[in-house]
N, CA and C of each residue as an Amber inpcrd file, in Angstrom:
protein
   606
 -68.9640000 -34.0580000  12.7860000 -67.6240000 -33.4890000  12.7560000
 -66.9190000 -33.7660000  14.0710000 -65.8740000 -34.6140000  13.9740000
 -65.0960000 -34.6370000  15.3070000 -64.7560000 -33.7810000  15.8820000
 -64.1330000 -32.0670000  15.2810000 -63.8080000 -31.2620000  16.2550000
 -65.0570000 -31.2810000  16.9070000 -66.7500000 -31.0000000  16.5180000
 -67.2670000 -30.1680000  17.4510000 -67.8360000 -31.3460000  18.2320000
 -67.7730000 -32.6490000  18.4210000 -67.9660000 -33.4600000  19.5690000
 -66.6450000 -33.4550000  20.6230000 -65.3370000 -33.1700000  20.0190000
 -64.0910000 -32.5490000  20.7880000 -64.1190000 -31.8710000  21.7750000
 -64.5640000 -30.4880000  21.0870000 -64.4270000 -29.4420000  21.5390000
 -65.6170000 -28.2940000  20.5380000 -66.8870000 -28.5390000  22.0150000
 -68.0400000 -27.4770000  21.3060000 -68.0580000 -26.4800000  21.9320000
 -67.4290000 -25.9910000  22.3630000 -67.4800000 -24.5510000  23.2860000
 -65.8840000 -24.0040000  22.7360000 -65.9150000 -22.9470000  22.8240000
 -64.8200000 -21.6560000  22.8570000 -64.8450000 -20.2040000  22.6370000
 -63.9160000 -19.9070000  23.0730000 -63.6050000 -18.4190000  23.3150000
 -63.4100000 -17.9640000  21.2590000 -62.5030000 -18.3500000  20.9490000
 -61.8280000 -17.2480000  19.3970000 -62.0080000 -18.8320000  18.7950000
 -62.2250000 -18.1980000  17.6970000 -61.8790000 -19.5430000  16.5170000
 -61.7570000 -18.6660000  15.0450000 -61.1220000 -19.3850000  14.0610000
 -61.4290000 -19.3380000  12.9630000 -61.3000000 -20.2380000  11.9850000
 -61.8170000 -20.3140000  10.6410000 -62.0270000 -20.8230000   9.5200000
 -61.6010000 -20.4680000   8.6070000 -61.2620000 -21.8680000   7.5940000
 -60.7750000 -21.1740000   6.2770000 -61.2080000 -22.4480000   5.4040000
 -61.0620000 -21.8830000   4.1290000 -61.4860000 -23.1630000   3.2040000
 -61.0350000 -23.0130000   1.6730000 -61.2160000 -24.5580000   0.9120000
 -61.2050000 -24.0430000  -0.5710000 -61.1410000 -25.3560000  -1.0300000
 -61.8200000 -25.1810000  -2.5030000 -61.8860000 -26.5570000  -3.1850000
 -60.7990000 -26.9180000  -3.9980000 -60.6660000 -28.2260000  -3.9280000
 -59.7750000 -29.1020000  -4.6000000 -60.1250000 -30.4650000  -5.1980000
 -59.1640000 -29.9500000  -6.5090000 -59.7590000 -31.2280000  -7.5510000
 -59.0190000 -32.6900000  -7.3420000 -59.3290000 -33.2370000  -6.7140000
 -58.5770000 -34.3880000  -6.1080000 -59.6370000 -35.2760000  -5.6150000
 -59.1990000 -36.9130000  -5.8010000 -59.6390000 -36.9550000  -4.5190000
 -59.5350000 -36.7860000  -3.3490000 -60.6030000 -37.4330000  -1.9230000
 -60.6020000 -37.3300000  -1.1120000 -59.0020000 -38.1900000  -0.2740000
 -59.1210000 -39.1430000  -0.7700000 -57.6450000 -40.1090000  -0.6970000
 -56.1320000 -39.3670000  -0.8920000 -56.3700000 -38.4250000  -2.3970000
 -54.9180000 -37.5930000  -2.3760000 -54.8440000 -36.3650000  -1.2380000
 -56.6680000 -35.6770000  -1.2610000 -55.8760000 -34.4840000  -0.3910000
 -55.8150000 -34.9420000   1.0110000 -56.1480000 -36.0380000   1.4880000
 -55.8200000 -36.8130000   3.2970000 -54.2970000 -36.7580000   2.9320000
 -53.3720000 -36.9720000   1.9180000 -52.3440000 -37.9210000   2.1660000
 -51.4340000 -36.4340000   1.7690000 -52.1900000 -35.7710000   1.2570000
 -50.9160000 -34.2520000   0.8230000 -51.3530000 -33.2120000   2.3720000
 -51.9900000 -33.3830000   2.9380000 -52.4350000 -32.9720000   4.4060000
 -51.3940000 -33.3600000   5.6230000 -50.7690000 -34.4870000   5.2240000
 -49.8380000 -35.3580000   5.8830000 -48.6660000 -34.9460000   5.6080000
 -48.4640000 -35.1590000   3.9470000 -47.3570000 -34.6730000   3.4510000
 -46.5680000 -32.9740000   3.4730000 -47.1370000 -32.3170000   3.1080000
 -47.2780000 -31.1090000   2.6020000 -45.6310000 -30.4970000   3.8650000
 -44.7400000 -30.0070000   3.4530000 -43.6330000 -29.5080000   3.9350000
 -43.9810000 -27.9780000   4.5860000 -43.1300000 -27.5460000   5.4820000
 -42.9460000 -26.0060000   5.7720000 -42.1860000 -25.4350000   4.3710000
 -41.9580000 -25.9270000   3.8150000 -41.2060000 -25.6000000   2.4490000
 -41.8350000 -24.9570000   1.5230000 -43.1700000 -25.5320000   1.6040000
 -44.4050000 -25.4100000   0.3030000 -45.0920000 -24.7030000   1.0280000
 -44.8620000 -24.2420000   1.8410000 -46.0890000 -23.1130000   2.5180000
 -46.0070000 -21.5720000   2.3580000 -45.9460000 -20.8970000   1.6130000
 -45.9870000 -19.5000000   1.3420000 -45.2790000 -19.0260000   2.6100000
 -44.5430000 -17.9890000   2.8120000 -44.4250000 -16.8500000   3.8010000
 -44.2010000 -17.5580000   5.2100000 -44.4820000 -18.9090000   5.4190000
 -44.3160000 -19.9920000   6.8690000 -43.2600000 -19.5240000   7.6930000
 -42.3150000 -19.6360000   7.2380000 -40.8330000 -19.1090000   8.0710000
 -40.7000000 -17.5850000   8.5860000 -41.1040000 -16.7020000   7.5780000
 -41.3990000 -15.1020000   7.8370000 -42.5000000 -14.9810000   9.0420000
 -43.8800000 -15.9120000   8.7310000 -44.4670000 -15.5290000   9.7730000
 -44.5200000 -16.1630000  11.2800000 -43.7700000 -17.3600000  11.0820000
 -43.4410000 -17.7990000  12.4340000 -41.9660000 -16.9880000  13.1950000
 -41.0020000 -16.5080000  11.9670000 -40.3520000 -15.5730000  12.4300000
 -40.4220000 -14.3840000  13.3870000 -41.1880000 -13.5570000  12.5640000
 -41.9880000 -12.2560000  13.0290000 -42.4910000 -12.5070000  14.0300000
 -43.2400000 -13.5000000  15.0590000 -43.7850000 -14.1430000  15.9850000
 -43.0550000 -14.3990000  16.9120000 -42.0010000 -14.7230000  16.9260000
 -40.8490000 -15.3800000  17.7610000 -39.8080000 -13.9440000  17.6240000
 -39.7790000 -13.0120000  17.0130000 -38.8630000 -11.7710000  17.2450000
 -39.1310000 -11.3850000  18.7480000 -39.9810000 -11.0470000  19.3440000
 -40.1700000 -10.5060000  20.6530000 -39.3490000 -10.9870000  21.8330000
 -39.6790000 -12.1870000  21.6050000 -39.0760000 -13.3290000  22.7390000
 -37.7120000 -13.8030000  22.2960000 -36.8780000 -13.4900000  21.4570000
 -35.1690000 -13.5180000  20.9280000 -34.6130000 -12.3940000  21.3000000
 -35.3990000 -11.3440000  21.3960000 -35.2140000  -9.8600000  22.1170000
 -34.7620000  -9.9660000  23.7270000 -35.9070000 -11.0710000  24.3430000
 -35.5520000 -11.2120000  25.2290000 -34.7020000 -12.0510000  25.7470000
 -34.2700000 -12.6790000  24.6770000 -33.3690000 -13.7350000  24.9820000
 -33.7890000 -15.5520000  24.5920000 -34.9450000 -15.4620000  24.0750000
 -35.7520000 -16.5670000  24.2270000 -34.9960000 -17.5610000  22.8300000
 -34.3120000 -18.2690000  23.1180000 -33.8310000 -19.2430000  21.6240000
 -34.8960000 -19.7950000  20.7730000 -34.7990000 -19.7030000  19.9690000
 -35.7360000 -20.5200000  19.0140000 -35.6630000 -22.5310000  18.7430000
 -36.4410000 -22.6660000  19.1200000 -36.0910000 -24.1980000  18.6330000
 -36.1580000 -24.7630000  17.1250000 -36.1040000 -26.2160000  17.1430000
 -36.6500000 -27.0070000  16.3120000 -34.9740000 -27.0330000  15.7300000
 -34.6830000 -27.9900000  14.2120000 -33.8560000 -28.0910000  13.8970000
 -33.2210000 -27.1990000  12.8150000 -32.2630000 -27.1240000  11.6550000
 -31.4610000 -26.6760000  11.0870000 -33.0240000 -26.2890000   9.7650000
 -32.3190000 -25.3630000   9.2320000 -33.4050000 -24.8430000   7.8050000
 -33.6100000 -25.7150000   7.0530000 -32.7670000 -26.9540000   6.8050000
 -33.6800000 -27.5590000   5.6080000 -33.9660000 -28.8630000   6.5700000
 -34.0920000 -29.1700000   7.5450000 -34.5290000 -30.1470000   8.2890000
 -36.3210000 -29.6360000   8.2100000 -36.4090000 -28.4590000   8.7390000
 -37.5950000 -27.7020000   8.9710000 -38.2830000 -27.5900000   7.8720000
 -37.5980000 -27.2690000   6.2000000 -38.1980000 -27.1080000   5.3760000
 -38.5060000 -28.6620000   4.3610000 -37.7170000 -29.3310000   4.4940000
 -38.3900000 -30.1860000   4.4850000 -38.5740000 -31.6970000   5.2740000
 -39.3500000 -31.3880000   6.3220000 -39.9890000 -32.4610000   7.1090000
 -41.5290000 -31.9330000   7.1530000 -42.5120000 -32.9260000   6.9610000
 -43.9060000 -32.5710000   6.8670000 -44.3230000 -32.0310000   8.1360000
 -44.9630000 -30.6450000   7.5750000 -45.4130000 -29.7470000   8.6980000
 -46.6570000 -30.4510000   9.7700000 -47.1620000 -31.4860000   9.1190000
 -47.8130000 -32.0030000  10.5740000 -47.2860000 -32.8170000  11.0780000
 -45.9710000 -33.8830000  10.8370000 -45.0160000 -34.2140000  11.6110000
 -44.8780000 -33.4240000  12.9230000 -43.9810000 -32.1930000  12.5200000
 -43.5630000 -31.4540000  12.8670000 -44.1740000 -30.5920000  14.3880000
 -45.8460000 -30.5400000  13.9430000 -46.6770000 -30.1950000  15.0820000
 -46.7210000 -30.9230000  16.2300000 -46.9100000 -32.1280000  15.6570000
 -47.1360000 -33.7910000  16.6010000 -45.7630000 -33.7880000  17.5280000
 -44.4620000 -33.1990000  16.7740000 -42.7390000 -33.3400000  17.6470000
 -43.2830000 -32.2930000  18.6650000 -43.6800000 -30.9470000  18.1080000
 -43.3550000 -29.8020000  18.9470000 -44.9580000 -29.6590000  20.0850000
 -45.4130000 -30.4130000  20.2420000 -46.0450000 -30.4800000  21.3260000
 -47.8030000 -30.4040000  21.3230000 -48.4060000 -30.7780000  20.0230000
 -49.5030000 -30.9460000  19.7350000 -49.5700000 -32.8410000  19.5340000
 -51.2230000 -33.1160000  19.7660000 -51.6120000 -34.3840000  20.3480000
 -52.4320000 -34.4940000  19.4420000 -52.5320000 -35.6850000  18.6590000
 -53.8540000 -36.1410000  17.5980000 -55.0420000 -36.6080000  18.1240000
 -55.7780000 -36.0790000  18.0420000 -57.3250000 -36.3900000  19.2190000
 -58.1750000 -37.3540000  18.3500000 -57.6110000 -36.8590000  16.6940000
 -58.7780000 -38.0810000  16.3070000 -58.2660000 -37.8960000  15.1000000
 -58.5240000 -39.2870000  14.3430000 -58.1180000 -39.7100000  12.4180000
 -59.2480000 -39.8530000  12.0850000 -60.3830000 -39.3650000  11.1840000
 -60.8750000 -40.5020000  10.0820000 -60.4180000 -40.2870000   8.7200000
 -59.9180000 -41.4530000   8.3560000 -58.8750000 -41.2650000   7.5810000
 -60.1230000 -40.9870000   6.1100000 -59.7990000 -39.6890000   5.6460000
 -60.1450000 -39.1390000   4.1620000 -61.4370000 -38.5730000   4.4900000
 -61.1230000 -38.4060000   6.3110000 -62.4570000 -37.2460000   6.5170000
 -61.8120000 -36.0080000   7.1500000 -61.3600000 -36.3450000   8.3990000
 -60.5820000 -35.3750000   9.0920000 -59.4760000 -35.4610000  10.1040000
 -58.5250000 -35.0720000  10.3290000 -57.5920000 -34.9830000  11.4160000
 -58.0660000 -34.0090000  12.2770000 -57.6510000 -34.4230000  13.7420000
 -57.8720000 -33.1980000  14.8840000 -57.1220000 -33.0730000  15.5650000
 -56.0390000 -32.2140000  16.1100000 -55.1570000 -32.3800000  16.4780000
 -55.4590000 -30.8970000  18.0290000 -54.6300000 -30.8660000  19.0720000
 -54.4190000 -29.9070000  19.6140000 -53.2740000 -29.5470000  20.9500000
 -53.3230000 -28.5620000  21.3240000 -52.4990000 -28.2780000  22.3220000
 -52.4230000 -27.4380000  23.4600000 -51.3620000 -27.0600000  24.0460000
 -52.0810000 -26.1410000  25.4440000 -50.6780000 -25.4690000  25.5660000
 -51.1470000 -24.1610000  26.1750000 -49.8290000 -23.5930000  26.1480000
 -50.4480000 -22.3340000  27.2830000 -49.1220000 -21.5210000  27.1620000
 -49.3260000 -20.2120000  27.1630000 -49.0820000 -19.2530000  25.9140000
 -49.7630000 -19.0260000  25.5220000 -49.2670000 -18.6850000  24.0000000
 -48.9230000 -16.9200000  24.1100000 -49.4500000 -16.5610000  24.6410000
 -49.3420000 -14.6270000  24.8500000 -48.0140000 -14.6620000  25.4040000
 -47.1200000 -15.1350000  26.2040000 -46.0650000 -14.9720000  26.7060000
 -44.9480000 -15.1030000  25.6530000 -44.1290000 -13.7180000  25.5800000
 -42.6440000 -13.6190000  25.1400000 -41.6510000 -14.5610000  25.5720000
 -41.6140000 -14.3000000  26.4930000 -40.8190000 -15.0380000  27.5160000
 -41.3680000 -16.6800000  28.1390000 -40.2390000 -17.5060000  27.7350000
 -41.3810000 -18.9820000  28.4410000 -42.0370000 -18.8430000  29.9900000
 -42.9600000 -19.0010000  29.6980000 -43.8690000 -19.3190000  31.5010000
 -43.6940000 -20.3580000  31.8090000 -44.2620000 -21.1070000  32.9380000
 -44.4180000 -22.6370000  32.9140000 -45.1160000 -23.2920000  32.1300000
 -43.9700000 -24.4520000  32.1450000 -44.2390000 -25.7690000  31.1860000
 -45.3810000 -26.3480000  31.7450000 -46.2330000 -26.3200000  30.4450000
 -47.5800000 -27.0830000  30.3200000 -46.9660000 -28.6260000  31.0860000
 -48.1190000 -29.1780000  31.5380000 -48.1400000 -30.6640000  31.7520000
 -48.2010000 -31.4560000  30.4420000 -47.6750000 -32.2890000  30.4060000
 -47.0500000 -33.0550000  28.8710000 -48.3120000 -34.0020000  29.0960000
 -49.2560000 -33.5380000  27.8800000 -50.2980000 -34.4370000  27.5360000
 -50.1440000 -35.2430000  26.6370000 -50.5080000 -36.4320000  26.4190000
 -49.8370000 -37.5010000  25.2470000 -51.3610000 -38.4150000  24.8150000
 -52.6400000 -38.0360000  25.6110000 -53.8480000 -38.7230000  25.0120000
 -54.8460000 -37.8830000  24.5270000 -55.8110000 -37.7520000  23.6830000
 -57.2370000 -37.0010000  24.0390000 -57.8140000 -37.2810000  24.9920000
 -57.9500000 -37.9150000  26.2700000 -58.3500000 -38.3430000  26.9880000
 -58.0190000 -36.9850000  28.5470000 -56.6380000 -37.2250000  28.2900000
 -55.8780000 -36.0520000  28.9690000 -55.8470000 -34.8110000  28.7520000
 -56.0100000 -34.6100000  27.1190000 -55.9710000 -33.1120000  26.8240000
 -57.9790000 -32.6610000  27.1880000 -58.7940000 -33.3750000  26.9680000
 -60.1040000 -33.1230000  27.1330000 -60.5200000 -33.0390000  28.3100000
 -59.6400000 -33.7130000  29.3450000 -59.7390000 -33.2290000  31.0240000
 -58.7250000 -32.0400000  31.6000000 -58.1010000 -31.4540000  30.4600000
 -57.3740000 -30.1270000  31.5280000 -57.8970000 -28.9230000  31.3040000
 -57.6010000 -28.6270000  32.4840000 -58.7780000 -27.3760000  32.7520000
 -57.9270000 -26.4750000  33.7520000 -56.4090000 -26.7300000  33.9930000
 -55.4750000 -25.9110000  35.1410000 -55.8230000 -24.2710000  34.6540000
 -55.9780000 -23.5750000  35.2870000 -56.2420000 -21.8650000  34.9100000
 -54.9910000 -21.2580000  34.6700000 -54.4980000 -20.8560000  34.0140000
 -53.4290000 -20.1850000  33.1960000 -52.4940000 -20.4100000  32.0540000
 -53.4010000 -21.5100000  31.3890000 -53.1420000 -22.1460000  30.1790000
 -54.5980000 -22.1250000  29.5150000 -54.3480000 -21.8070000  28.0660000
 -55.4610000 -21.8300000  27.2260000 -55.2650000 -23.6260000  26.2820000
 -56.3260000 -24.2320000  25.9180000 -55.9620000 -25.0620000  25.0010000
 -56.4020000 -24.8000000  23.5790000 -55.9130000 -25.4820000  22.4070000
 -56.0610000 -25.1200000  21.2760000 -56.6130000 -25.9800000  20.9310000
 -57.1090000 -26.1350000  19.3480000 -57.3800000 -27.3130000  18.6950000
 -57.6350000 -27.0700000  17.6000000 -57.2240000 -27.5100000  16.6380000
 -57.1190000 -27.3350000  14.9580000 -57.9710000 -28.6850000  14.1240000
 -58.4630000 -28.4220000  13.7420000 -58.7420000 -29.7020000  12.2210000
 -58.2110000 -29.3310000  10.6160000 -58.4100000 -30.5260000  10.0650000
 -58.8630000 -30.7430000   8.7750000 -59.6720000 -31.3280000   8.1830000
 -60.3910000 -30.9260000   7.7680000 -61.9600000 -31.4790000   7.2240000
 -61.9490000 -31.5230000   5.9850000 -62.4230000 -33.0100000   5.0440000
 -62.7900000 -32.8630000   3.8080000 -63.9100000 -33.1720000   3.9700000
 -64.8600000 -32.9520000   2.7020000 -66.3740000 -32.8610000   2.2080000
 -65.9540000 -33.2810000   0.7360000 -66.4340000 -34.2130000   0.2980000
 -66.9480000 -34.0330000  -1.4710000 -67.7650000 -33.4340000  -1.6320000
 -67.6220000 -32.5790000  -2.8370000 -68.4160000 -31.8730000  -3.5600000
 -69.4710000 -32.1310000  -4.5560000 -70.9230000 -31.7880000  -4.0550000
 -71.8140000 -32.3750000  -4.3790000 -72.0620000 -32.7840000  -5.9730000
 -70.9880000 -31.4610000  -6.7710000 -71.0780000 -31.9460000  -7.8410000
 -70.1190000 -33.0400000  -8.4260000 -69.4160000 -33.6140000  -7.3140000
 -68.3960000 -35.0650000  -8.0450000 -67.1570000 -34.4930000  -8.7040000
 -67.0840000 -32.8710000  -8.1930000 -65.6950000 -32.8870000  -8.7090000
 -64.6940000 -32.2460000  -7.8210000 -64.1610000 -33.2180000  -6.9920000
 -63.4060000 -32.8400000  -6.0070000 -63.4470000 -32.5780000  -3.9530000
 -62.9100000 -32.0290000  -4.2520000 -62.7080000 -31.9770000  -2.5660000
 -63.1710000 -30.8340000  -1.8460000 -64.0410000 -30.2350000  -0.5670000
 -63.7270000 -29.1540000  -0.5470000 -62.8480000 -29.2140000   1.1570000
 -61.9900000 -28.5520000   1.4180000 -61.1190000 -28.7150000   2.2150000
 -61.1420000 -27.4460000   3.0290000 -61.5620000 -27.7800000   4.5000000
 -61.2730000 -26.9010000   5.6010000 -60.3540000 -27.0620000   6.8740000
 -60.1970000 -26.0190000   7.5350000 -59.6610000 -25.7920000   8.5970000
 -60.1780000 -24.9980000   9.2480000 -60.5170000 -25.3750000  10.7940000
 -60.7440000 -24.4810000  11.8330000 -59.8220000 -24.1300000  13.0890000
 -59.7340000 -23.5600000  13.6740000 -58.8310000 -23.5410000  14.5170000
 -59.8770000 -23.0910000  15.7930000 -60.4440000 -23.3380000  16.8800000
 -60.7550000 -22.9460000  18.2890000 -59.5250000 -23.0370000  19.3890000
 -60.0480000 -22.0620000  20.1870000 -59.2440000 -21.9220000  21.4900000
 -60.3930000 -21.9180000  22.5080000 -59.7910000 -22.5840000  24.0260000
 -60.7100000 -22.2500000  24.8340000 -59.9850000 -21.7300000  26.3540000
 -60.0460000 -20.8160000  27.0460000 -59.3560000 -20.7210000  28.5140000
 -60.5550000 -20.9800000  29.5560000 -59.9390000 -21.4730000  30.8930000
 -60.7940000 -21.8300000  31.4300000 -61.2370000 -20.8750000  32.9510000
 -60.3360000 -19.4610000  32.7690000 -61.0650000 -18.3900000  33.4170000
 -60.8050000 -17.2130000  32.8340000 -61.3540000 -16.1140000  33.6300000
 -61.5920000 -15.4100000  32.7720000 -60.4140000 -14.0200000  32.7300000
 -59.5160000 -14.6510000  33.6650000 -58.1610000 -13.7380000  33.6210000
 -57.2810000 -14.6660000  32.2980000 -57.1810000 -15.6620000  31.8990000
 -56.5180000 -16.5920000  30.8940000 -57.0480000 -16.1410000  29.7800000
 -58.1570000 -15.9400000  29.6520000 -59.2180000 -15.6370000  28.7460000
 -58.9060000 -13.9630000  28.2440000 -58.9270000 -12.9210000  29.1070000
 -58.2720000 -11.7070000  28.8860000 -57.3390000 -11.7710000  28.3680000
 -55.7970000 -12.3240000  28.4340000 -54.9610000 -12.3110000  28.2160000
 -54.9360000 -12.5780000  26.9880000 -55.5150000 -14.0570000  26.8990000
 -55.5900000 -14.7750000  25.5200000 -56.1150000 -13.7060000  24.0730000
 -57.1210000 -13.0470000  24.8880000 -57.5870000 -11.6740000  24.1160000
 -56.9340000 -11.0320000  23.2520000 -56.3070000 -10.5770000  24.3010000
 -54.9880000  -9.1600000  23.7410000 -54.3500000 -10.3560000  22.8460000
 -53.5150000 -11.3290000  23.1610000 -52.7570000 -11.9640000  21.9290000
 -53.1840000 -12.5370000  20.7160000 -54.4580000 -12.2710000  20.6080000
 -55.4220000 -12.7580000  19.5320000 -55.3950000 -11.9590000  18.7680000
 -55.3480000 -10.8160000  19.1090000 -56.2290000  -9.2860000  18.1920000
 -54.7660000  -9.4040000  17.4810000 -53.4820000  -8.9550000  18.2600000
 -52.3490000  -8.9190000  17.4240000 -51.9400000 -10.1170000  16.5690000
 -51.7400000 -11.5060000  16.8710000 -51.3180000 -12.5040000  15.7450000
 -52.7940000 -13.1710000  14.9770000 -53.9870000 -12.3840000  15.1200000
 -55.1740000 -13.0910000  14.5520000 -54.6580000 -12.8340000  12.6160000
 -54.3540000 -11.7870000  12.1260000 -54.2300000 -11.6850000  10.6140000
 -52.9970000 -12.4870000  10.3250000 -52.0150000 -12.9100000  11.0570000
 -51.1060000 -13.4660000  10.4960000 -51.3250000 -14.8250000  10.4320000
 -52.2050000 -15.0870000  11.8000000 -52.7700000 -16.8490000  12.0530000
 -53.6650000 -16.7830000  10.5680000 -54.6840000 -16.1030000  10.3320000
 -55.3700000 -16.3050000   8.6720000 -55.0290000 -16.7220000   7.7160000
 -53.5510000 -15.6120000   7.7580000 -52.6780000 -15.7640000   6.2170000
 -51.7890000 -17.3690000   6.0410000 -51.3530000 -17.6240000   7.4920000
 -50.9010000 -18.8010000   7.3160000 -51.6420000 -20.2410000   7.1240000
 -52.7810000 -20.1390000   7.9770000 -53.8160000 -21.1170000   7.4410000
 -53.9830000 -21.1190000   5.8790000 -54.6320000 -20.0020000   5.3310000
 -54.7840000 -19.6070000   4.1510000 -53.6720000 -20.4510000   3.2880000
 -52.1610000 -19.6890000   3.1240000 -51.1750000 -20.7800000   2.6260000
 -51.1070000 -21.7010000   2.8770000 -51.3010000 -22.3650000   4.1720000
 -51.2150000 -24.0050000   4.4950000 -52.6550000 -24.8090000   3.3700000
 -53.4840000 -24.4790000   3.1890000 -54.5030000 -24.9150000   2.6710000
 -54.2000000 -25.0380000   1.0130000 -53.2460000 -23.7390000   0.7640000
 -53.1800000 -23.7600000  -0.8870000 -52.0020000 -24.5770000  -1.3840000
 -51.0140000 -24.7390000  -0.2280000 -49.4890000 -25.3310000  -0.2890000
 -50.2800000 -26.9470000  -0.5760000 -51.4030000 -27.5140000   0.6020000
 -52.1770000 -28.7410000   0.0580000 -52.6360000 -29.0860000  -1.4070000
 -53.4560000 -27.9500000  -1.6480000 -54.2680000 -27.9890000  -3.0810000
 -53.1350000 -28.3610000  -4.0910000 -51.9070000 -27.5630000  -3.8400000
 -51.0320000 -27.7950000  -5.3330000 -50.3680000 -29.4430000  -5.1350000
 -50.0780000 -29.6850000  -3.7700000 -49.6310000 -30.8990000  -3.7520000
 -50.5140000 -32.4000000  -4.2980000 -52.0920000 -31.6950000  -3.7990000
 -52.8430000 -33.1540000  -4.0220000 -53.6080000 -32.9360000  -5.4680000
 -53.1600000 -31.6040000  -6.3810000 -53.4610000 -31.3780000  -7.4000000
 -51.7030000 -31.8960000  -9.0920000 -51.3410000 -32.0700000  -8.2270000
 -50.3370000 -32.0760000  -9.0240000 -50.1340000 -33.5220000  -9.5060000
 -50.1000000 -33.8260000 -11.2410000 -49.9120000 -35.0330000 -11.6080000
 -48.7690000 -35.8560000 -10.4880000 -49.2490000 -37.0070000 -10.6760000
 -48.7170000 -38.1120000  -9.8530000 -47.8170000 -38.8850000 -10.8740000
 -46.6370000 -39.2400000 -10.1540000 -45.8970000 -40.0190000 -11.2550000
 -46.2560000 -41.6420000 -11.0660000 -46.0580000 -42.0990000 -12.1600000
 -46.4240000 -42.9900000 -12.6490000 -45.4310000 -44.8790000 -11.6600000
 -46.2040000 -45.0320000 -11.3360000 -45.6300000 -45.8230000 -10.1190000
 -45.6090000 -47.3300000 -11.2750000 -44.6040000 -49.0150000 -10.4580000
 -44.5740000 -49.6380000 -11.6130000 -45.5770000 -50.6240000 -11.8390000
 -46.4790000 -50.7280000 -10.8460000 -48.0070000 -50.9410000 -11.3140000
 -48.5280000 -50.1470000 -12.6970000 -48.5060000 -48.8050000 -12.2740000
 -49.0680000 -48.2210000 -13.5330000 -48.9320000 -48.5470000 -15.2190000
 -47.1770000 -48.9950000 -14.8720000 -46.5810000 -49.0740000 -15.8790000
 -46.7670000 -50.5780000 -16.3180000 -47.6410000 -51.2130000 -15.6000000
 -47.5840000 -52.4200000 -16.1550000 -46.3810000 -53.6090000 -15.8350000
């Protein structure tokens, strides 16, 4: 598994999963595809998240509502400041990032990482880094996909690490629910008849 030659150590992580009748080929390419549009509750809970820091004044980025809703949500990660660490294509994506994530208010700007090379050597103390996958497996019985996501974090002392704490406990059920929908928003996409392209048709 590429995340855990990535990144085998961390502080919080979690998992989620579920099978899909597809192949391995459709659900890589609806993983890619898949919109903030088709994601259950996406906008509410990145909303609710970003209320604190509009309180304080903090603007929200990114573009207009249907730019957001439909441009593919891992596009979208890759614009807003996450780095692809690794492809195998119709096994897994790994993607991650670094932030301050507990802060309402912006702190200082991370150093703009643009390699795995770079993101796997920072280690500055008052930034945590992240890192997400997608993992497929076929299913031993030949029918389908089974499709995960993990998410780890790691800080690299142990005041970053506290902090990171406290902001875990509060957005940890909402980080679930949205994984959770991101995973099922996939299933319907790489489950859903395919139209008939003009090969098919002869």
């Amino acid at each position: 598994m590429s995340l855990e030659r990535f990144f085998p150590r961390y502080d919080f992580h979690e998992v989620h999963g579920l099978s899909i009748k597809a192949t391995p080929e459709r659900v890589f390419l609806a993983i890619k595809e898949v919109t903030a549009g088709e994601v259950a509750w996406l906008r509410t809970l990145f909303g609710l998240r970003a209320w604190p820091g509009r309180l304080l004044g903090r603007k929200a980025t990114g573009g207009g509502k249907d730019d957001v809703s439909r441009t593919p949500l891992f596009a979208q990660m890759l614009r807003r400041g996450f780095v692809l660490l690794d492809e195998q294509a119709n096994q897994e994506l790994v993607i991650g990032t670094i932030g301050q994530f507990w802060k309402l208010s912006p702190g200082r700007v991370a150093p703009r990482i643009a390699t795995a090379a770079e993101f796997l050597a920072f280690d500055q103390p008052g930034y945590s880094r992240a890192v997400m996958n997608f993992r497929l497996q076929e299913r031993a019985d030949g029918r389908g996909v089974l499709l995960s996501t993990e998410t780890r974090i790691l800080s690299p002392d142990a005041v970053t690490r506290r902090k990171f704490a406290r902001y875990w406990f509060l957005i940890a059920p909402g980080s679930a629910l949205i994984r959770r929908m991101w995973l099922r928003a996939i299933k319907r996409r790489a489950e859903a008849p395919r139209s008939p392209t003009a090969c098919d048709r002869g």
